[in-house]
C-alpha positions in Angstrom: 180.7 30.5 43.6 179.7 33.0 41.2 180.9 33.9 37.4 182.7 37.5 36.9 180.5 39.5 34.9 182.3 38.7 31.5 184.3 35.9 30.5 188.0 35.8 29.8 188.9 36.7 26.2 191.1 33.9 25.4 191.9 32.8 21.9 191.3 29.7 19.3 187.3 29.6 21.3 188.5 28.3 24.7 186.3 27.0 27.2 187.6 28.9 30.4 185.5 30.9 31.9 187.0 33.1 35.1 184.8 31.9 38.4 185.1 34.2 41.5 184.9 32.6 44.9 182.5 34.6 47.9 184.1 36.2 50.2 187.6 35.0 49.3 189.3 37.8 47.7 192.2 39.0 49.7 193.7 41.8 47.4 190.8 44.3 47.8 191.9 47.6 48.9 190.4 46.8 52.6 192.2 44.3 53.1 194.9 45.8 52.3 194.2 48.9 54.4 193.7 46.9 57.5 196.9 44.4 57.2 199.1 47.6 56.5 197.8 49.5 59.7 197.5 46.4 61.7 200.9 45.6 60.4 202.5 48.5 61.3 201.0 49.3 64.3 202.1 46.1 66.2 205.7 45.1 67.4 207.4 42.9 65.8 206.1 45.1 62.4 205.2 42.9 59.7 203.2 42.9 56.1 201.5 39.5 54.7 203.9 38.5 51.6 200.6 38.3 49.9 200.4 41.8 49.3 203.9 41.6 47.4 202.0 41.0 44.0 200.2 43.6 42.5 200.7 44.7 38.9 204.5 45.9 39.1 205.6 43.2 41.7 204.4 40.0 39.8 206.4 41.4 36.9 209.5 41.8 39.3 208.9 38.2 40.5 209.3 37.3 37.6 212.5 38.9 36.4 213.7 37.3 39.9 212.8 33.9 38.4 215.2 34.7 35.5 218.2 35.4 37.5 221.6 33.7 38.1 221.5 33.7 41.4 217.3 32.6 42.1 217.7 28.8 41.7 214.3 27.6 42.3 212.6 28.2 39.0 215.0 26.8 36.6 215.9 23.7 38.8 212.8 23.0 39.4 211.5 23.2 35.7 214.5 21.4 34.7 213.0 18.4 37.1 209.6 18.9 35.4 211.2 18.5 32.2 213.5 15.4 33.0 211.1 13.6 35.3 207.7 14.8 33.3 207.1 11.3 32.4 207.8 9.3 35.3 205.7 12.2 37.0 202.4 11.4 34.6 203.3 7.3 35.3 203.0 7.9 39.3 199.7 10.0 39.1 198.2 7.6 37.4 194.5 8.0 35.5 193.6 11.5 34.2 193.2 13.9 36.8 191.9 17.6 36.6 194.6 19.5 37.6 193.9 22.1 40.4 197.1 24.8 41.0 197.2 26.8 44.2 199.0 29.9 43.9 199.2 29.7 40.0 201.1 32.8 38.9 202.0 32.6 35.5 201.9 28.9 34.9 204.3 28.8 32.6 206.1 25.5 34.6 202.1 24.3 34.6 202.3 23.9 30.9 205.6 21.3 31.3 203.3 19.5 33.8 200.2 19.6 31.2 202.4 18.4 28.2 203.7 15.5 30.3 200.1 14.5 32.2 199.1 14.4 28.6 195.1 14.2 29.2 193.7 16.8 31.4 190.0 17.4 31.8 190.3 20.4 32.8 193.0 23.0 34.5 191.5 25.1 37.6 194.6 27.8 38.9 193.7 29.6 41.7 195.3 32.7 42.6 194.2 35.9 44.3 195.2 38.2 41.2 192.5 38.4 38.4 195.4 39.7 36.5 197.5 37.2 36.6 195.3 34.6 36.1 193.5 36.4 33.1 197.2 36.6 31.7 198.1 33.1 32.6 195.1 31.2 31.0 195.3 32.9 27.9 199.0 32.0 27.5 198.1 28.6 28.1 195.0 28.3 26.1 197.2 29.2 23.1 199.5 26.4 24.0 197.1 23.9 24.9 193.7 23.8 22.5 190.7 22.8 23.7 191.9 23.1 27.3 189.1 23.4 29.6 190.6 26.6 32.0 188.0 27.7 34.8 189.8 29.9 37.1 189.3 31.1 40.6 190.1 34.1 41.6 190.4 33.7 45.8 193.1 33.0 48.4 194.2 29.6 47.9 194.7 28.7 51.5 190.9 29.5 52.2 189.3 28.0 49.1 186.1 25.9 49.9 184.4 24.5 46.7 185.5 23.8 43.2 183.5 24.2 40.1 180.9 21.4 39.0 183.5 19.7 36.3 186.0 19.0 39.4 183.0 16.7 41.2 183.2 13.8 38.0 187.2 13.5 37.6 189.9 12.6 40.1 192.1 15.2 41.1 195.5 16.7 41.0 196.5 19.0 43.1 199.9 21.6 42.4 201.8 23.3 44.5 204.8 24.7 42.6 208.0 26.9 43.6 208.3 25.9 47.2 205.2 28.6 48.0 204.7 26.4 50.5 207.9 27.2 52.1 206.1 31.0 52.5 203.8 29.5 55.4 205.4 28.5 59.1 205.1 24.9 59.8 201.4 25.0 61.4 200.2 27.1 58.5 201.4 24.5 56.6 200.1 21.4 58.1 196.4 23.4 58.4 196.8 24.5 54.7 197.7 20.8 53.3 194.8 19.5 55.8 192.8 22.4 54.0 193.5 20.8 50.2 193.0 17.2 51.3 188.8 18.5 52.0 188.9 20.6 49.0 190.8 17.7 46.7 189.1 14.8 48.2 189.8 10.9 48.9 191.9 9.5 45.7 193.5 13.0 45.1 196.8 13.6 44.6 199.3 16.5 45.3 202.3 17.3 43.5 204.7 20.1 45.6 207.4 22.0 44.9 209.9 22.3 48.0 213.4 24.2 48.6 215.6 22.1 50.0 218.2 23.0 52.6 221.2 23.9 51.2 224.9 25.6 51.8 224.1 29.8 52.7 226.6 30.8 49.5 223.8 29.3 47.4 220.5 30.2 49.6 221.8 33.9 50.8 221.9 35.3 47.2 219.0 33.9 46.1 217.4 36.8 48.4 219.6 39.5 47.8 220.8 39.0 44.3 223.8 41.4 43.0 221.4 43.9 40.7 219.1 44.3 43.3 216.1 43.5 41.7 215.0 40.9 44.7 215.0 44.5 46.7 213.2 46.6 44.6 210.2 43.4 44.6 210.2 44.0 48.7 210.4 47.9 48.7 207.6 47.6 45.8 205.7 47.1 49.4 206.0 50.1 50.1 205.8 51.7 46.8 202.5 49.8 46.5 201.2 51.6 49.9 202.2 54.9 48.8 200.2 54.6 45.7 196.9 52.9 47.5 196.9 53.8 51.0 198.0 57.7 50.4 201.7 56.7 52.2 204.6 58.5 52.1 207.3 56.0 52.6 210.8 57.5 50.8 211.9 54.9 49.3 215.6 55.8 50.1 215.5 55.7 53.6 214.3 52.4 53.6 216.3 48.6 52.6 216.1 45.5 51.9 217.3 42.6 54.0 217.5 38.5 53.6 218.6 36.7 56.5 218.5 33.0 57.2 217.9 31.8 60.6 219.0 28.4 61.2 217.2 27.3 64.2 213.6 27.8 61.9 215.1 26.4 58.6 213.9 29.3 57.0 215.1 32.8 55.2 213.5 35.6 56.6 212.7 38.7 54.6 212.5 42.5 55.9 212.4 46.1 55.0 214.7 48.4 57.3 214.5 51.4 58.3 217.8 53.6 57.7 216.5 56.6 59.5 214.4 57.8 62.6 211.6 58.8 60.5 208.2 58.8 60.7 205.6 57.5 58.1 202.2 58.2 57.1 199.3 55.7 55.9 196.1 56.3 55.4 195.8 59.1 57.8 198.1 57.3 60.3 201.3 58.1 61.6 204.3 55.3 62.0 207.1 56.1 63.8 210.6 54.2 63.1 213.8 54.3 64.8 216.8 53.3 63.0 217.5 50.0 62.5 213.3 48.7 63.3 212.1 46.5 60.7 208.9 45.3 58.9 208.6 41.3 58.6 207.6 40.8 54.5 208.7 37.2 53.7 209.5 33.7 55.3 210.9 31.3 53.0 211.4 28.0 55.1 213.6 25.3 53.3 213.5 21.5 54.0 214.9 18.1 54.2 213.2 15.2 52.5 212.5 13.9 55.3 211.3 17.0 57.1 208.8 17.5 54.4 207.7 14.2 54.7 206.9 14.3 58.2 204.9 17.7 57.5 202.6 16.2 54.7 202.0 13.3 57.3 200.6 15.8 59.8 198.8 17.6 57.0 197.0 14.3 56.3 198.8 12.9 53.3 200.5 10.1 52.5 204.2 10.4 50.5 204.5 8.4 47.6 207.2 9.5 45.8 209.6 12.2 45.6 212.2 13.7 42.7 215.3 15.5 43.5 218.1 17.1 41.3 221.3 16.0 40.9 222.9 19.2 42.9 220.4 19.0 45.7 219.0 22.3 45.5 214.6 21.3 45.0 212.5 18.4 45.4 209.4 17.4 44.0 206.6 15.6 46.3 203.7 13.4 45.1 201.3 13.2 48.3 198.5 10.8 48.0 195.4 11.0 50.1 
């Protein structure tokens, strides 16, 4: 691993210090450039989800995570909040608490406030960004924090930094993100953390359970839209970096769920024969033709179980909410 070239500027004298990973980086401009054309150029079309979060689409995420109809982030907060405790008692001696997919953090901080002595925080997330943004906002809340973050693709991460090798570990995996990856992704991803953790770890997860379509449905197509404009933002986002001209208006979004996966499927349809330019490249798309952007596969307790068996983890405990809706695993290696 090596250090960016300047520290983050966080307040009250902070420790954290922003560590890039080789190689890892998934949101350059290549990669981007060669999932878009590989993307579109093969049938079924489809984009990486990844690629959802640049600048404008984490903040639409996150004015998804304050709607009605998205469930998720409040219920599962509301767990962190009433189980936060009981949470901190299973998991036992302080940990260093490693996040995968870290976002903003801001549920992290419930997590933090109940683990109540953390070595040190490591979120990993592939937008410098976000993370830059994220560990100031929890420095200020948490003094003295030791916050060392890595900026890579948390499904290919290899090595942690130095502090990680003379503390047990906690790994978190929060807003059913995990849901994102098909079932063998999965299993290889939570085989993947077990190495990087190591024997003694833990893992906390987030998972969507399944649940009745009124509820699920509009959590992916919510009545102002703004789940839709975070999807077309796709293409927005290729317009603006690839030199696309995708009209926005002749595009839509759709959330289905197909029952015989478990899973909501996310895609952009095309309203129009049309065709599309990237990066020099022409697309052609009937009406109707879709890009793949999003799984979101939802699961039984027992389903989830069964997974984290084949991923290499033991279940230890789990913490539902009273409707339902989002559980909360602690895996054990």
């Amino acid at each position: 691993m090596t250090e960016l070239d300047e520290p983050l500027d966080l307040p009250d004298g902070s420790e954290a210090l922003a560590v890039k990973s080789d190689g890892q980086i998934d949101s350059s401009h290549e990669d981007l450039r060669v999932a878009v054309l590989t993307g579109l150029a093969r049938r079924p079309r489809s984009i990486p989800c990844r690629f959802f979060y640049d600048a404008v689409g984490a903040e639409l995420f996150e004015q998804i995570t304050r709607l009605e109809e998205y469930y998720p982030t409040r219920t599962e907060t509301a767990l962190l909040e009433t189980y936060g405790a009981d949470i901190a008692e299973s998991v036992g001696l302080p940990r260093v608490l490693v996040e995968f997919g870290s976002g903003s953090s801001r549920k992290t901080s419930l997590l933090i406030d109940a683990l109540g002595e953390v070595p040190a925080y490591i979120p990993i997330d592939i937008s410098a960004e976000s993370l830059q943004s994220a560990a100031a906002w929890l420095s200020a809340r948490h003094v003295g924090l030791p916050i060392l973050p890595l900026i890579a693709d948390f499904t290919k991460t290899c090595t942690l930094p130095k502090i990680a090798e003379r503390h047990a570990r906690l790994g978190y995996f929060s807003g059913s993100t995990i849901g994102n990856l098909t079932h063998e992704e999965a299993k290889i991803f939570l085989a993947s953390a077990a190495r990087l953790l190591g024997k003694g770890s833990a893992f906390l997860i987030g998972v969507d359970l399944k649940k009745d379509l009124s509820i699920l449905l509009p959590a992916y197509d919510d009545g102002a839209g703004v789940t839709a404009a975070f999807n077309l933002n796709l293409l927005e986002r290729i317009n603006r970096e690839l030199d696309g001209d995708f009209e926005l208006k002749r595009f839509a979004h759709e959330a289905i769920y197909n029952d015989r996966a478990g899973r909501i499927e996310i895609y952009i349809v095309s309203l129009a024969n049309q065709v599309v330019h990237v990066d020099g490249h022409a697309f052609a798309f009937a009406k109707g033709e879709r890009i793949h952007t999003e799984n979101s596969h939802k699961y039984t307790v027992a389903e989830f179980q069964a997974l984290a068996h084949s991923g290499g983890w033991s279940p230890a405990k789990v913490w539902v909410d009273p409707a339902n809706l989002f559980s909360l695993h602690l895996l054990r290696l």
